[in-house]
C-alpha positions in Angstrom: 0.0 0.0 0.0 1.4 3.5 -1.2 0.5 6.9 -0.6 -0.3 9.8 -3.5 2.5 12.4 -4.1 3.7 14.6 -6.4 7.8 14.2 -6.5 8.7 14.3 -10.0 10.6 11.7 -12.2 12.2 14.4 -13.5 14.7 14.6 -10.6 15.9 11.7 -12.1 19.3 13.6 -13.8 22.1 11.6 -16.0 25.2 13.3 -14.6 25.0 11.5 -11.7 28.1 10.0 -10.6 26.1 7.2 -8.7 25.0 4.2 -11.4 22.4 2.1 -11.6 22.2 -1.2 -10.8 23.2 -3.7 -13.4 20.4 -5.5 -15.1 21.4 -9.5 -14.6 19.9 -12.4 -16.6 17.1 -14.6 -15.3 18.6 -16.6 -12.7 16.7 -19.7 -14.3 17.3 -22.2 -11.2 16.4 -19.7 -8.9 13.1 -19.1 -10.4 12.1 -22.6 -11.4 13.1 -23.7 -7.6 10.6 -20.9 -6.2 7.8 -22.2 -8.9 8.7 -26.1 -8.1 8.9 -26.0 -4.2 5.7 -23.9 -3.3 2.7 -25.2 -5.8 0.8 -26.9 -2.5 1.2 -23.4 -0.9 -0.8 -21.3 -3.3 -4.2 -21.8 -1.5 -5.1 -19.1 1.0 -6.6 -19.9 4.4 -10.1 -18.5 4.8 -9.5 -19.3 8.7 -6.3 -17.2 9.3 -7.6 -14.1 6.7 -10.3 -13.7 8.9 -8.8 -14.4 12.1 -6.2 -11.9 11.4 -7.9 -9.0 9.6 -11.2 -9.1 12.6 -8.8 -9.7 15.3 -6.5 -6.9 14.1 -9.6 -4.2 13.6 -11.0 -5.4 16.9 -7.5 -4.2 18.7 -7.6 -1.0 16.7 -10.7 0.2 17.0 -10.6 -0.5 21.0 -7.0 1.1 21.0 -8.8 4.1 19.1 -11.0 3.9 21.6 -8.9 3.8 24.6 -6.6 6.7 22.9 -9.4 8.9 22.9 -11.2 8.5 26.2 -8.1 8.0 28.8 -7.0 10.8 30.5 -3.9 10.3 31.5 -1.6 11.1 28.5 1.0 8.3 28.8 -1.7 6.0 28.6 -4.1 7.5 25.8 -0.5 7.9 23.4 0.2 4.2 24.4 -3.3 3.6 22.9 -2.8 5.6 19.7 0.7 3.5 19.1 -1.1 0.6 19.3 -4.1 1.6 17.6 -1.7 2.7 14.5 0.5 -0.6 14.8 -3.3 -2.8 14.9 -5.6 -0.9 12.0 -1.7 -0.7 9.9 -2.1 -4.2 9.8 -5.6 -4.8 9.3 -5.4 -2.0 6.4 -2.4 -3.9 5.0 -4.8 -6.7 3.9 -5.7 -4.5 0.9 -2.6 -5.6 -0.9 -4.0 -9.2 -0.2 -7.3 -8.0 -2.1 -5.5 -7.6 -5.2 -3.5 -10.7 -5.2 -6.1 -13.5 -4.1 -8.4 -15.2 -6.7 -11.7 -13.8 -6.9 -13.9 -16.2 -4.5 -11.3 -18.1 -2.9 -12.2 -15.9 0.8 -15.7 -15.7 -0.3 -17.0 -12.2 1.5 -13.6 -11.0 2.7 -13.4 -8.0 0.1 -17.0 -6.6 1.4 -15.4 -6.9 4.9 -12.5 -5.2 4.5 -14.0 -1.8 2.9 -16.5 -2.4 5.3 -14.2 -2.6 8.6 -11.2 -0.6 7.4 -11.0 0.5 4.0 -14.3 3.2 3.8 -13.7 3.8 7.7 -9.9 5.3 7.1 -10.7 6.3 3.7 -8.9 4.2 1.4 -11.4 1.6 -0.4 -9.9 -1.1 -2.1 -10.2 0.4 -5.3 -7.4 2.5 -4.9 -5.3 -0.1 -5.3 -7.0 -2.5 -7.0 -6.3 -2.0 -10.9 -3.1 0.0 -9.9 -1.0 -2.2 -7.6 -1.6 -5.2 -10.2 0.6 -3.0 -12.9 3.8 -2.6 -10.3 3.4 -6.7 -11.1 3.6 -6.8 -14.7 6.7 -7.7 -16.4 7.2 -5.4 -18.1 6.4 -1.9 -16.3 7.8 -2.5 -13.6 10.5 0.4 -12.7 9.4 2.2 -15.5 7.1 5.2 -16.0 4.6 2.8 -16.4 4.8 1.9 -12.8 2.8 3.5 -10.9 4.2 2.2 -8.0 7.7 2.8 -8.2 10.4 6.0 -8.1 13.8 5.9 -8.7 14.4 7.3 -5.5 18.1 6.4 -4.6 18.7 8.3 -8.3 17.0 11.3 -6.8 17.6 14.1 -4.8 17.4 14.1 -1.1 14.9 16.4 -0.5 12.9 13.8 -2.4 12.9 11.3 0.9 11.6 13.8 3.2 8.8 15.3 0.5 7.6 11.6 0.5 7.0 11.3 4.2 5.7 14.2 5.2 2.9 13.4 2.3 2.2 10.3 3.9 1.5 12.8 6.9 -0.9 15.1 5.1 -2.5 11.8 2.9 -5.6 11.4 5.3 -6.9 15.4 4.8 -6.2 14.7 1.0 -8.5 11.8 1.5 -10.9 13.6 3.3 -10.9 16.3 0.4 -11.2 13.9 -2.2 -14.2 12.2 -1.4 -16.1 14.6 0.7 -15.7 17.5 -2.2 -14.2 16.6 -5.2 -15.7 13.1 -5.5 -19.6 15.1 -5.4 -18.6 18.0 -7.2 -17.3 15.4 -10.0 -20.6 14.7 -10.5 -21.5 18.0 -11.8 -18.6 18.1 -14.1 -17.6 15.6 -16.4 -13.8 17.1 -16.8 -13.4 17.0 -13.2 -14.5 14.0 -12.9 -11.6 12.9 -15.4 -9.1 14.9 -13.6 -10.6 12.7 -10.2 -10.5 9.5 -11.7 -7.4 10.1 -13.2 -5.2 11.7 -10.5 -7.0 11.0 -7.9 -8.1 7.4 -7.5 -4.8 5.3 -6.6 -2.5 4.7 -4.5 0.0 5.4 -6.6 3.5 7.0 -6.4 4.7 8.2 -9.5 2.5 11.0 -10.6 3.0 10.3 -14.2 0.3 7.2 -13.7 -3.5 7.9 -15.0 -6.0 5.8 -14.2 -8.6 4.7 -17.1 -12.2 4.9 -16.2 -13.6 1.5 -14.7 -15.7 -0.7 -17.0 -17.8 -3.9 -16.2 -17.6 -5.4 -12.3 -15.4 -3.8 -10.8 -17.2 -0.5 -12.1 -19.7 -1.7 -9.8 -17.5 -1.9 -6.9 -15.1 1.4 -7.5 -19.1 3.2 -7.3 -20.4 1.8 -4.3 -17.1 2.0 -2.4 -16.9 5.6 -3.2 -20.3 6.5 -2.4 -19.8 5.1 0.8 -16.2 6.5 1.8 -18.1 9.9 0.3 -20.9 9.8 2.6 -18.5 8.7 5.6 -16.2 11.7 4.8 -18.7 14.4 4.8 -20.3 12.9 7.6 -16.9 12.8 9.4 -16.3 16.7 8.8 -20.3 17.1 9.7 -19.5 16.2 13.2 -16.4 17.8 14.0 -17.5 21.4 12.1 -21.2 21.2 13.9 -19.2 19.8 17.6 -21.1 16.5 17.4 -17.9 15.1 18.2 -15.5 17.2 20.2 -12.9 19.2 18.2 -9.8 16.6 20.3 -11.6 13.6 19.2 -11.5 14.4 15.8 -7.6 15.3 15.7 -6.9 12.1 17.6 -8.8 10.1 14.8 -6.6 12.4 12.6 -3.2 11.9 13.8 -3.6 8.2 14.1 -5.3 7.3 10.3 -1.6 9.4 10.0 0.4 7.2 11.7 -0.9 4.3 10.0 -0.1 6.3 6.5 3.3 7.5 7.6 4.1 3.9 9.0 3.0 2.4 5.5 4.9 4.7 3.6 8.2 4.2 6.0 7.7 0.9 4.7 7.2 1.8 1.5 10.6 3.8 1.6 12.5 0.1 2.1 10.5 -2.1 -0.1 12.4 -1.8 -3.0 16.5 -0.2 -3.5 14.7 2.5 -5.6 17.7 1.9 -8.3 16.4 1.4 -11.6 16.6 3.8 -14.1 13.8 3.9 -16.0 14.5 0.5 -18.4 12.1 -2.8 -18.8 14.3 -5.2 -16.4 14.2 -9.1 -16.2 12.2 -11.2 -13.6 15.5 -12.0 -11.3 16.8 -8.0 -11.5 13.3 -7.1 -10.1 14.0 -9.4 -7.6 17.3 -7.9 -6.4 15.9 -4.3 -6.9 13.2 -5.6 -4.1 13.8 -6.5 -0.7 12.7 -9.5 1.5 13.5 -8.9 5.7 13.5 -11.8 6.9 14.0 -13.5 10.5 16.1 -13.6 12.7 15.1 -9.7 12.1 11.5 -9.4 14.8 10.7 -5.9 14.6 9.8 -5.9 10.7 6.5 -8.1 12.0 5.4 -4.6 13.0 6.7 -2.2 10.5 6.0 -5.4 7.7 3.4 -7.0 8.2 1.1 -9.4 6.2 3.6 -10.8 4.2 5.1 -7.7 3.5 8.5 -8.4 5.0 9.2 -11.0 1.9 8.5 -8.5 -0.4 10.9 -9.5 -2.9 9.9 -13.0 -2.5 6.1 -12.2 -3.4 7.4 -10.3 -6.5 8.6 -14.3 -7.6 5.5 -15.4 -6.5 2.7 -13.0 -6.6 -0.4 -15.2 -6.1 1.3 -16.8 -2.9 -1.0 -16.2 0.3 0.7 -13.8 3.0 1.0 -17.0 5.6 2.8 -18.9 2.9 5.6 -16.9 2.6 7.8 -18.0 5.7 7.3 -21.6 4.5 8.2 -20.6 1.3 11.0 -18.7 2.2 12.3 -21.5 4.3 12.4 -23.9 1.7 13.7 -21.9 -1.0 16.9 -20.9 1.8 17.2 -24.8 2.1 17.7 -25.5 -1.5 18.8 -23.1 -2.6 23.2 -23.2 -2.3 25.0 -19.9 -0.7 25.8 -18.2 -4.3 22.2 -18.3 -5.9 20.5 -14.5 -6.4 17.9 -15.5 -3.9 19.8 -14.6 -1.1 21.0 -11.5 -2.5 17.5 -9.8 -1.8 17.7 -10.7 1.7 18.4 -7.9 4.3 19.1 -7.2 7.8 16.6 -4.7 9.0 14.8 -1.2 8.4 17.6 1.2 9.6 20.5 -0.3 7.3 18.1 -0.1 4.4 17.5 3.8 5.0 21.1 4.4 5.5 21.7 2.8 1.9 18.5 4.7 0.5 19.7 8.2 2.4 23.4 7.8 1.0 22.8 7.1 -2.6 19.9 9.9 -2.7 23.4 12.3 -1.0 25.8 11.6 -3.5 23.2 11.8 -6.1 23.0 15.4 -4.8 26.1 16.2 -4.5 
């Protein structure tokens, strides 16, 4: 899951002394091992999806809670940390949405817009239709992406930019659907700007969205009506005092956090390094990063599946709980010198001192 901004491509310059990554071939073992050792793993668990995505709201929403109405501030900002760390995960299920076969968790889409995606404004359809792209052979690390920046080939003031938007994403949320999505209505070429612009979670702002067509028409329409109607409803309460004015900013500064903490692990999903040009199956691999254990704390800042990240770009339709396993096995087989360990990384901080010193000399 990524978060809307508008750093340009164009910082992108070619008198850079810093060069990008090599482009490998296909490491053919390494990809027919990952293929041959994980076909019985393919089949999600309706058990654990719902397990974890209701148990995970459930803690949120009575961490929300607990954030709001303790007094004593130690224990209402212990609340809110917990509250971000719970509904993170519970929102990261949306990049499960657009992965799993259609019917395989029969009813778990409907839940998820329904417990987390309209409540924190960010329906499913922001990233379904967009994320799938960032998969495809093809685009990926190129301006067709609309999920990828060359940010370690950028300059610095590019990092910060693209927190502090994660920051800001959940009034640009409220904005979107409790104004421009009605007023789109009125006006056909706004509504194309709003489609366009404005319906993905998306990170490089060259990406337009087409309009919707067919079933998932359907589905983009009622899930904005509903995070429309919950948005103006939201700013309804805090304008008229229905809720009190702290209330509000609390529910603020934690749908924040949980942007800010997605976007933190946005910054480390990938080495940011390509430049632009169509790369082969295994060099999106090693331009994509898998943290895997002994490591603990990416559980938190990782979660769903999201700390094999590089692992899921090999195997994309692999459930979020088969990862480990598959991870595992692939380690096993797989001798010390094959490219599959390459992608493998110790932690969050090491990866932002990489990130932070290419984007420096890039600068310089």
């Amino acid at each position: 899951m990524t978060i809307m901004t508008d750093i340009r491509r164009e910082s992108v310059i070619t008198d850079s002394p810093v060069k990008p990554r090599a482009r490998p071939a296909d490491d053919k073992s390494m990809l027919k091992a990952a293929a041959d050792l994980t076909r019985e793993l393919n089949q999600p668990s309706a058990a654990i999806y719902w397990t974890d995505l209701i148990g995970s709201a459930l803690v949120g929403y009575a961490a929300f809670a607990g954030a709001v109405m303790l007094a004593p501030p130690g224990l209402a900002f212990a609340s809110a940390v917990i509250a971000v760390l719970a509904l993170y995960r519970a929102g990261s299920f949306i990049h499960e949405l657009t992965h799993i076969k259609s019917g395989a968790v029969p009813g778990f889409r409907l839940a998820w817009n329904l417990l987390i995606g309209v409540p924190l404004l960010v329906p499913s359809f922001l990233y379904e239709g967009v994320h799938n792209q960032h998969h495809a052979k093809r685009y990926y690390g190129t301006a067709n992406d609309p999920e990828y920046l060359p940010l370690a080939l950028m300059k610095p003031w590019t990092l910060p930019i693209f927190l502090v938007a994660a920051v800001l994403a959940p009034v640009a949320m409220l904005v979107r659907f409790a104004i421009l999505a009605p007023l789109s209505l009125l006006s056909p070429r706004l509504r194309t700007l709003v489609v366009g612009r404005y319906s993905g979670l998306q990170i490089n702002p060259q990406f337009r969205r087409s309009r919707p067509e067919g079933d998932f028409r359907r589905q983009w329409l009622w899930q904005e009506t509903a995070a429309s109607l919950w948005a103006i409803a939201l700013i309804a309460i805090a304008v008229t005092g229905a809720v009190p004015l702290r209330d509000f900013i609390v529910g603020l500064g934690i749908a924040s956090g949980v942007m800010f903490l997605n976007q933190v692990r946005t910054l480390v999903a990938h080495l940011w390094e390509n430049d632009g040009e169509p790369m082969s199956v295994t060099a999106q691999y090693l331009d994509s990063v898998n943290v895997p254990p002994p490591a603990t704390l990416p559980a938190l800042w990782a979660p769903v599946g999201l700390r094999y990240h590089a692992l899921h770009h090999l195997l994309p339709g692999l459930p979020y709980h088969a990862l480990g396993e598959a991870h595992r096995r692939l380690c096993k087989h797989l001798d010390g010198g094959s490219s599959y360990h390459v992608a493998s990384h110790r932690g969050l901080s090491p990866l932002v001192r990489r990130l932070a010193a290419s984007s420096f000399r890039r600068g310089a």
